[in-house]
C-alpha positions as CSV (number, residue, x, y, z in Angstrom):
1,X,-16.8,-4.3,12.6
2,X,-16.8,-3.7,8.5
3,X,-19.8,-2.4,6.8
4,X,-22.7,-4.7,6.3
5,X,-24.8,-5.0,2.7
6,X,-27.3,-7.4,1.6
7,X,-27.1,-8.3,-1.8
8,X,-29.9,-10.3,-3.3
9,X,-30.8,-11.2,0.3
10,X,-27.6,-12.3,1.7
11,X,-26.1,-10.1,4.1
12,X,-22.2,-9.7,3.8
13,X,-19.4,-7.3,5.0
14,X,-19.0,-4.9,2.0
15,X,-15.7,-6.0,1.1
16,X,-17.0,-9.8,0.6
17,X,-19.7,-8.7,-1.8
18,X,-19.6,-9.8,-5.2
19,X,-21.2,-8.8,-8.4
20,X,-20.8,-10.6,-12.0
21,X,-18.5,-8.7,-14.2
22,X,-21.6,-8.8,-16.9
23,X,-24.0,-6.8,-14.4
24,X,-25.2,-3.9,-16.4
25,X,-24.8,-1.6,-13.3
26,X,-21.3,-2.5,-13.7
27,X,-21.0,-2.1,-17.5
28,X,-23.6,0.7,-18.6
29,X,-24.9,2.6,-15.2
30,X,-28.2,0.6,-16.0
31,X,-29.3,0.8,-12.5
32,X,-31.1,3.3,-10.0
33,X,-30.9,3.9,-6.4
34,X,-32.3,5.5,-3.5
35,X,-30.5,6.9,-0.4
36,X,-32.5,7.2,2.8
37,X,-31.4,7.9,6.4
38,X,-33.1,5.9,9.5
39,X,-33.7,8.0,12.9
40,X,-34.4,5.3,15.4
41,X,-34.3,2.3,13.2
42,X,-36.8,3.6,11.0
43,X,-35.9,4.9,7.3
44,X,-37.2,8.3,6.9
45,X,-39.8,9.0,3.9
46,X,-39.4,5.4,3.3
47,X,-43.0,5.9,1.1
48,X,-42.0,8.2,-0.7
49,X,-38.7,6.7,-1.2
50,X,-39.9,3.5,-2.1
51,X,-42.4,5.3,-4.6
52,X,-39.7,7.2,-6.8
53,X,-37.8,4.0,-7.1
54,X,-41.0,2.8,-8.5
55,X,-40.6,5.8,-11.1
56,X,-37.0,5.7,-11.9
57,X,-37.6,1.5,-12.8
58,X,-40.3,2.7,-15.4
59,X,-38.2,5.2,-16.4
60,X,-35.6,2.6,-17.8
61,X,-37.6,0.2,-18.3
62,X,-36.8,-2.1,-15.7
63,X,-39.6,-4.7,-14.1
64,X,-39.2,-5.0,-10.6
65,X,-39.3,-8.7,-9.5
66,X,-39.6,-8.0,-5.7
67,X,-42.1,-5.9,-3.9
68,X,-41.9,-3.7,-1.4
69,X,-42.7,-5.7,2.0
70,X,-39.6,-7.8,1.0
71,X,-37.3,-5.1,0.4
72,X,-38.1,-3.2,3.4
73,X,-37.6,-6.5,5.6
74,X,-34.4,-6.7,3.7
75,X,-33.1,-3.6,4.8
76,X,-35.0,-4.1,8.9
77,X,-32.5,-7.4,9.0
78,X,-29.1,-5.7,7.5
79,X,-29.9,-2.6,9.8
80,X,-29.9,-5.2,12.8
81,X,-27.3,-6.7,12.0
82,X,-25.3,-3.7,11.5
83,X,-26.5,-2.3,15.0
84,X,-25.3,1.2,14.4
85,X,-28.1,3.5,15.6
86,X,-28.9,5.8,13.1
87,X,-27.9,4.7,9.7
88,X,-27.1,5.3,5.8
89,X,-28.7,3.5,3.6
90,X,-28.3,3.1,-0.1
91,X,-30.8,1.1,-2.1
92,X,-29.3,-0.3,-5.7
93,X,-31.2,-2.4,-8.1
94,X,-29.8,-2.8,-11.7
95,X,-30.8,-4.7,-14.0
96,X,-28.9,-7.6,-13.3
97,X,-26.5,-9.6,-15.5
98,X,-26.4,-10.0,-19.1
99,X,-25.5,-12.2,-21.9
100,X,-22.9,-10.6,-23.0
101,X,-21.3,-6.8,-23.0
102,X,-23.8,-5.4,-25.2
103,X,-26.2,-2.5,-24.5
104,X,-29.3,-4.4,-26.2
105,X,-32.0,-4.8,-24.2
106,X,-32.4,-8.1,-25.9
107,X,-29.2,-9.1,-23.9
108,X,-31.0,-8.6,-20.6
109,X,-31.9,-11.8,-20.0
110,X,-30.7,-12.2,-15.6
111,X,-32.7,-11.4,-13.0
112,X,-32.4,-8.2,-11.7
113,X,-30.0,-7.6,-8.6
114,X,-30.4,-5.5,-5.4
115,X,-28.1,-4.4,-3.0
116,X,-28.5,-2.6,-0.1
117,X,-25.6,-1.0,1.8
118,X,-25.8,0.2,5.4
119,X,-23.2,2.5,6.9
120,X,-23.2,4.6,10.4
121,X,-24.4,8.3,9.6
122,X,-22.1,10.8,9.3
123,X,-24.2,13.9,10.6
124,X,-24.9,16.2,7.7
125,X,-27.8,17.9,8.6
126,X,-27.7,21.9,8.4
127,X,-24.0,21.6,7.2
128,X,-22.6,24.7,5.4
129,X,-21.9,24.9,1.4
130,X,-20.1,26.7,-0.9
131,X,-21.6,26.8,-4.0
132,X,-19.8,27.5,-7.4
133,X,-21.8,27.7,-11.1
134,X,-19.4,25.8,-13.5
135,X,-19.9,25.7,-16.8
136,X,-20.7,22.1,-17.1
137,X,-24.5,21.9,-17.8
138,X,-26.8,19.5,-16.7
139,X,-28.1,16.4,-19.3
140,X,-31.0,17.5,-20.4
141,X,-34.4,16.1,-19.7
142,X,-35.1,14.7,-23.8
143,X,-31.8,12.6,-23.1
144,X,-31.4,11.5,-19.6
145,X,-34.1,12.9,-17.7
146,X,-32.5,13.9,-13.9
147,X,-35.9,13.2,-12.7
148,X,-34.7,9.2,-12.9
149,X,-32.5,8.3,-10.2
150,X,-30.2,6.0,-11.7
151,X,-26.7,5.1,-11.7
152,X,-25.5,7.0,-14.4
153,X,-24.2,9.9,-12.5
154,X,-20.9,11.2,-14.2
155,X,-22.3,14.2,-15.5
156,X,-22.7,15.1,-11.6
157,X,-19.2,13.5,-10.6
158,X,-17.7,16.2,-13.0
159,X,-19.4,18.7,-11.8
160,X,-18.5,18.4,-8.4
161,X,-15.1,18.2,-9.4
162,X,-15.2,21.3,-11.4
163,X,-16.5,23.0,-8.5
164,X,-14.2,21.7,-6.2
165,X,-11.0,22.8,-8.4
166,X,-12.3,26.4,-7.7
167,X,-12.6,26.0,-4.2
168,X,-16.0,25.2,-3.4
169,X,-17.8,22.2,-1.8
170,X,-20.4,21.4,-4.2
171,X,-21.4,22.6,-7.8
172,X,-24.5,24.1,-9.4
173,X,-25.4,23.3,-12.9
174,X,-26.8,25.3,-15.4
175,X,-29.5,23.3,-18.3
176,X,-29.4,24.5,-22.0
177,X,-31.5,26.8,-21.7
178,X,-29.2,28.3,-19.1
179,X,-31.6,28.2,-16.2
180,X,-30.6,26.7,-12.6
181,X,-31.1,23.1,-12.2
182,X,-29.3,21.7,-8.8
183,X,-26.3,20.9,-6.8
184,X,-24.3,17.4,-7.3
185,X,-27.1,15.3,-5.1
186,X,-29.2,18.4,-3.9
187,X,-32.1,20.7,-4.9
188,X,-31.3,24.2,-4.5
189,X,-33.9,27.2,-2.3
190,X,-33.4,30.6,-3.2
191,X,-35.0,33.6,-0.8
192,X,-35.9,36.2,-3.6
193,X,-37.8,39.3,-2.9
194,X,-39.4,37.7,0.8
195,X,-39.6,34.8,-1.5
196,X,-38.1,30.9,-1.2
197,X,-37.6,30.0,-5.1
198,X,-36.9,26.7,-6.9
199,X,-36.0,25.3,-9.3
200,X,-39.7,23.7,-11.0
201,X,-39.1,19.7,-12.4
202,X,-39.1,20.8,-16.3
203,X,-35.8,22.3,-15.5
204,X,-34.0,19.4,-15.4
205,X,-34.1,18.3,-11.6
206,X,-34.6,15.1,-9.2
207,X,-37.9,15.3,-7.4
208,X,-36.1,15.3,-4.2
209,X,-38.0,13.8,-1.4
210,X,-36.9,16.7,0.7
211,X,-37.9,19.6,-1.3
212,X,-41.5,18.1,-1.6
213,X,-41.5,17.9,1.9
214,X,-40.2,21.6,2.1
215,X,-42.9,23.0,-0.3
216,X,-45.6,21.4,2.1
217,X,-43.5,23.1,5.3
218,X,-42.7,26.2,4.2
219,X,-46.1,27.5,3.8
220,X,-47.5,25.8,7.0
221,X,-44.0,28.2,8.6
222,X,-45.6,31.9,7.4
223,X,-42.8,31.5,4.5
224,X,-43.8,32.1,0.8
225,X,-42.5,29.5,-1.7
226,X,-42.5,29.4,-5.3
227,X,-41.6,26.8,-8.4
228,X,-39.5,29.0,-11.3
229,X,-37.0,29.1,-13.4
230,X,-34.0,30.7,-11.8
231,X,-30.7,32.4,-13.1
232,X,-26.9,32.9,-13.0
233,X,-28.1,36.2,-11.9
234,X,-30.9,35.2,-9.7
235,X,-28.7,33.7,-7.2
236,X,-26.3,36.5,-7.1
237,X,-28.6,39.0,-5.8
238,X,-30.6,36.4,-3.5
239,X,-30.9,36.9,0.2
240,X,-30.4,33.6,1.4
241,X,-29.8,30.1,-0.3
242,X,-29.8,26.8,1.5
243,X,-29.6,22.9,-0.4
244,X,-31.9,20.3,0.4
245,X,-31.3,16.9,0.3
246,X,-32.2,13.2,2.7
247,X,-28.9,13.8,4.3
248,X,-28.6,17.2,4.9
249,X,-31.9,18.2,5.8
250,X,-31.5,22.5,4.9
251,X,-28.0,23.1,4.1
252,X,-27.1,26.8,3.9
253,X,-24.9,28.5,1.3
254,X,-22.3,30.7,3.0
255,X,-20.3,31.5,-0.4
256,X,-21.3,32.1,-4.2
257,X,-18.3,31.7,-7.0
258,X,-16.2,32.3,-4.0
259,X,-18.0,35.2,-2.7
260,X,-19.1,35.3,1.0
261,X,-22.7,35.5,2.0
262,X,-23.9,37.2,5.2
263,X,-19.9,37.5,6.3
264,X,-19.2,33.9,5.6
265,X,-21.9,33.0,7.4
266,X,-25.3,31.4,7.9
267,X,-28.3,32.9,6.8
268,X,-30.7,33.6,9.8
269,X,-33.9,32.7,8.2
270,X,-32.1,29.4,6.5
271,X,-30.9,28.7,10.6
272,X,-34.6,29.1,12.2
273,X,-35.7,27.2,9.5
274,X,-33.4,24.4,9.9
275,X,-34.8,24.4,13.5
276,X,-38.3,24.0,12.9
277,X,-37.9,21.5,10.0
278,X,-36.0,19.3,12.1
279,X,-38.8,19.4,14.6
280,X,-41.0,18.7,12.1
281,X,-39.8,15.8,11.0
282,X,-39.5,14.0,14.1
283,X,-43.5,14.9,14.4
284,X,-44.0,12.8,11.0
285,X,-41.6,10.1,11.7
286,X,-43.5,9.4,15.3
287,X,-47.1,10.1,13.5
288,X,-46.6,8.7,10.3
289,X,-43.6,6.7,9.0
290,X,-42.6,4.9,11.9
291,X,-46.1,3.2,12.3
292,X,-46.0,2.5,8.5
293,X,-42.7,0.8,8.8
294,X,-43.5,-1.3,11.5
295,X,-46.7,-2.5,9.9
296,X,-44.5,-3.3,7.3
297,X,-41.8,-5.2,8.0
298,X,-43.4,-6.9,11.2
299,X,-41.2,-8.5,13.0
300,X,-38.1,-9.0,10.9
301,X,-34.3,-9.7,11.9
């Protein structure tokens, strides 16, 4: 069976879907997105989720036209009609078809569109990276803030690749400033001194949904955590290092500019933790987002 998506409520194998070629997604990257995985049906964090979508759209100045009881029943019919158990889903709302090829605002004149695509999940949580810094830096904050989730993402896609070429899985980027910022599509956890360390927001990051969940966990674990500006240097003498992101969960670092960490291995603090966090969140999903979602999408199909 292909891949279902639902684009502007019409639900359609992926390789039927259409857009206009004047869709600003398609022309400028004028869009943002959210990515969430569903355990049981259910997205996970789908508040939280739903509320930095929220952000990014002011961000760019877009005006949402749909609310979120009709997106999330949206996405309950395309997950049912996938039927794949546990799922990928990407959330995409540009700013919808223009006038003409220009990057005026004043050419906006459609209706925004939104497409959500639903795939099975490949399993990615607690999977292994190898990190490399590449000289690339990250867009800084006064010109494209990485705190908006939108579909300009090219400085990231060259930064993977850069990282890649030298033999590593994902990147880290450094701002102008020459701080840390992040991976391609995770927030990065350094253990420093007994300490987890990240990266604060006025670096130059995405508020990941994950590593504000991590910041509430860690603690509540015995572990000490702390927002700061980290270094080249920083991560070369850490103890452990994991990513964080929706689909990984707690991905460890085994390898550093094509060094090996713990033997090649997998921290053991980063491994327990993984453990418990997992355990956690099915605690929330049963407690907390999966009553939410089915209060709010009822009894869709």
């Amino acid at each position: 069976m292909p891949n279902l998506c639902n684009l502007d409520d019409r639900i359609v194998p992926e390789c039927d879907a259409r857009i206009p070629v004047l869709d600003r997604g398609f022309l400028f990257g004028d869009s943002i997105y959210e990515v969430v995985r569903t355990v049981g049906n259910v997205p996970f964090a789908w508040p939280e989720h739903w509320a930095r979508l929220q952000t990014s759209a002011a961000a760019i100045r877009l005006q949402l036209d749909l609310d979120e009881a009709t997106i999330a029943r949206r996405i309950a019919a395309t997950l049912a009609a996938a039927n794949h158990g546990d799922s990928y889903v990407r959330l995409v709302v540009t700013r919808g078809a223009g006038e003409a090829p220009n990057i005026d605002l004043a050419y906006a004149t459609g209706a925004p569109c939104w497409l959500v695509m639903v795939r099975p999940l490949s399993p990615m949580s607690g999977k292994p990276a190898r990190l490399a810094v590449v000289d690339r830096l990250r867009v800084d904050r006064k010109a494209l803030d990485p705190a908006t989730k939108s579909g300009n993402y090219l400085n990231n896609v060259l930064g993977l690749a850069e990282a890649k070429a030298q033999g590593a899985t994902d990147c880290v980027m450094l701002n102008h400033d020459g701080h840390v910022t992040e991976a391609s599509t995770s927030n990065l956890f350094a253990r420093l001194d007994g300490t987890w360390c990240t990266p604060p927001l006025d670096a130059g990051i995405l508020a990941g949904i994950t590593r504000s969940l991590l910041l509430d966990f860690l603690p509540r674990c015995g572990e000490r955590v702390v927002e700061r500006h980290l270094s080249h240097a920083d991560l070369e003498r850490a103890e452990e290092m994991f990513l964080s992101s929706t689909l990984r969960d707690l991905g460890p670092i085994t390898h550093l500019d094509g060094r090996a960490l713990h033997g090649g291995g997998i921290g053991p603090r980063a491994e327990a933790l993984l453990a418990r966090f997992q355990e956690h969140s099915q605690e929330r999903l049963r407690d907390h987002y999966g009553p939410r979602w089915q209060a709010l999408v009822g009894n869709a199909r």
